[in-house]
N, C-alpha and C positions, 0 to 999 in steps of 0.2 A: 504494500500500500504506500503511494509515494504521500507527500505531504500534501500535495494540493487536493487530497480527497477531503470535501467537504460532505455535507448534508442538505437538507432542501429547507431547514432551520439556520443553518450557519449564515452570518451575516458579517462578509470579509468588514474588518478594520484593523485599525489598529491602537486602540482605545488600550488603558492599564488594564484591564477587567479580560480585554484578549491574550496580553503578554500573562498573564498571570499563570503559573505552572498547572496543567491541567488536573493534576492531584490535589494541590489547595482549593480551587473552585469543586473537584466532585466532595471533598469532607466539608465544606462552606456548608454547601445545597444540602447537606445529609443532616449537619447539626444543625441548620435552619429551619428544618421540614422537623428535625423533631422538638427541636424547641415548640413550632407550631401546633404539634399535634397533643402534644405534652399540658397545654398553655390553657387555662381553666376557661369554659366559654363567657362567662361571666364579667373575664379581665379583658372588656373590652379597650383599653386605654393602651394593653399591652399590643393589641391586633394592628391597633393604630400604629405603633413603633415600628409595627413591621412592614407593613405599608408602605413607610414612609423610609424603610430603610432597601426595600426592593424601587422605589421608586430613584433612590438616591445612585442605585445601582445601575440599573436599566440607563439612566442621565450618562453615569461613568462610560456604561459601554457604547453610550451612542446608539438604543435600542429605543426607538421612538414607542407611547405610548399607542397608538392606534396600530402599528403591527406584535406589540403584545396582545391587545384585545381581541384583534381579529382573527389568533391563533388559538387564544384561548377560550373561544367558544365549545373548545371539544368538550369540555366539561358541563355543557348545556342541558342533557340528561340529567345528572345529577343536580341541578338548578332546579327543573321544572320537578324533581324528587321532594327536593327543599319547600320549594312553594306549598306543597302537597300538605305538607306537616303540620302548617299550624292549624287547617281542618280535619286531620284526622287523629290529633294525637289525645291524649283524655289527661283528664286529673283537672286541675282548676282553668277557669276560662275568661276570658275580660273580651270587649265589648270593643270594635276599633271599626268604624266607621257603619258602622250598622251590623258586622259579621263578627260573630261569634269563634272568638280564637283561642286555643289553647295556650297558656303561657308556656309550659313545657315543651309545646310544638314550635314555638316561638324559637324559642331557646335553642332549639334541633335544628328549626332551618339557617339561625346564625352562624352556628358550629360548623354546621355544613360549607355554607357559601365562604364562610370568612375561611377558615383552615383549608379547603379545596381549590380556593381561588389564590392562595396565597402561594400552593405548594404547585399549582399549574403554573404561575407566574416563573417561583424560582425554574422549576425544569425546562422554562421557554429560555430563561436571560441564562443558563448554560451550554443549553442545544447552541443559541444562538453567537456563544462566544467563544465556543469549542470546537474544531473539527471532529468526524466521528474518528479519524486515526488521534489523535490525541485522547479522546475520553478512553479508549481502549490501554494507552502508553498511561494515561493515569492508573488505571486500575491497577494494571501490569504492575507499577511501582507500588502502589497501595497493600500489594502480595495476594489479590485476587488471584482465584486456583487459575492455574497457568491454560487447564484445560478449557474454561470459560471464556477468558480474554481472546484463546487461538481462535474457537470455535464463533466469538463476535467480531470479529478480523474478518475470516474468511466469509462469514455472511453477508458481511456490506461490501467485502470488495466484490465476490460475485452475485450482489444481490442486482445490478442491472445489468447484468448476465443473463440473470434468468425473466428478466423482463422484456429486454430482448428476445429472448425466444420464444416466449408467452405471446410478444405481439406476430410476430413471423409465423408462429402456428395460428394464431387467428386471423391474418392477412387471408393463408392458406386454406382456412375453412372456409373464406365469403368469398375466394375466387371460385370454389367449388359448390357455391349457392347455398350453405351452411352458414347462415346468422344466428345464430342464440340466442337469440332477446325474446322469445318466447315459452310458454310452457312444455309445450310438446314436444321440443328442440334441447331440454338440458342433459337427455342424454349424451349430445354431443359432446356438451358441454364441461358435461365428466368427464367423458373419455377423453378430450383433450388434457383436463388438471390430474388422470392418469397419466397421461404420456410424459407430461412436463415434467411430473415426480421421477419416472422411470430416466428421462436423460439427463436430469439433475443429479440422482444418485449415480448411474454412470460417469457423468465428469466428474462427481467429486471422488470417486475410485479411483480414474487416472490422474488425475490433480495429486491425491494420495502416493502415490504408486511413484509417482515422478517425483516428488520429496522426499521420499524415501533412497531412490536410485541416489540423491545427490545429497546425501548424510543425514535427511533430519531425523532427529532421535526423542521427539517431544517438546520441544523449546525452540522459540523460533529464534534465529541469531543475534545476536549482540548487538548489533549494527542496526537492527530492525525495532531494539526495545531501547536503545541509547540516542536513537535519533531524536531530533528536533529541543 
């Protein structure tokens, strides 16, 4: 994996927040998230600190606030989960613009948004300030089992690998008047996410097989974990 492999979160600069060794930014994010999740729902004054200390952040890295929000939508399920709660939760109830709210559910849907929304922010402003070959080079130093780090390598180096051939095989299915977008059609549809497993697992045999022929013995080289 040479160093220019980024991610479709990374966002090139060259801000403090980027230089910063990618091992101090993944234990940052790790004892940030559990500060959060730690952090009593109650102490709202503490939630505000944190806000204000990812926002302080997000500013460093030169991570504008509308391409955080617009990423972290994915957490939107979980929002309309929240919403949910102060209608259906029970125990005591008060009175908030005409609808009858549980305070405990109240309470649920705060924990919720505040601690989910906090902890999807920090894992945007590291996606966004790390390549994924470096988060990997962090771990690797971090003493993450050696078999994990090789194993999240090889998936993103060939993960548009096989997307590439995902699309090449479905080019090949609608030159052959095979579209998929229907019901009665996903049979194809399997047996193409058959095949693709079946030449997936074969290149990664010879991928295998040819590391092997040129020494590797479980550890990827020196040169490959000392870089950057």
């Amino acid at each position: 994996m040479g160093a220019g492999h980024g991610h479709v979160l990374y966002r090139e600069s060259s801000s403090p927040v980027h230089r910063l060794p990618p091992e101090v930014k993944i234990v940052a994010m790790v004892v940030f998230t559990v500060a959060v999740v730690a952090t009593p729902r109650e102490a709202f004054w503490a939630f505000g600190g944190y806000a204000l200390l990812v926002a302080a952040v997000a500013a460093l890295a030169r991570v504008g606030p509308r391409w955080l929000l617009s990423r972290a939508l994915i957490e939107l399920p979980f929002v309309l989960f929240a919403v949910a709660l102060p209608f259906l939760g029970a125990g005591e109830r008060i009175t908030v613009g005409g609808l009858h709210l549980s305070v405990d559910g109240l309470y649920g849907s705060w924990n919720i948004l505040a601690k989910g929304t906090l902890g999807v922010l920090a894992s945007l402003l590291l996606a966004a300030t790390t390549t994924t070959r470096d988060l990997i080079l962090g771990l690797d130093r971090l003493r993450c089992p050696h078999l994990l780090t090789q194993i999240a390598s090889f998936m993103l180096r060939y993960l548009d690998v096989l997307v590439g051939e995902a699309r090449r095989m479905r080019v090949a299915r609608i030159s052959r008047g095979d579209d998929p977008r229907f019901l009665w059609q996903l049979r194809g549809f399997a047996a193409g996410i058959g095949a693709l497993f079946l030449r997936a697992f074969e290149r990664g045999e010879r991928v295998y097989l040819a590391m092997l022929s040129r020494g590797y013995s479980g550890r990827m080289p020196a040169v490959w974990q000392g870089a950057g």
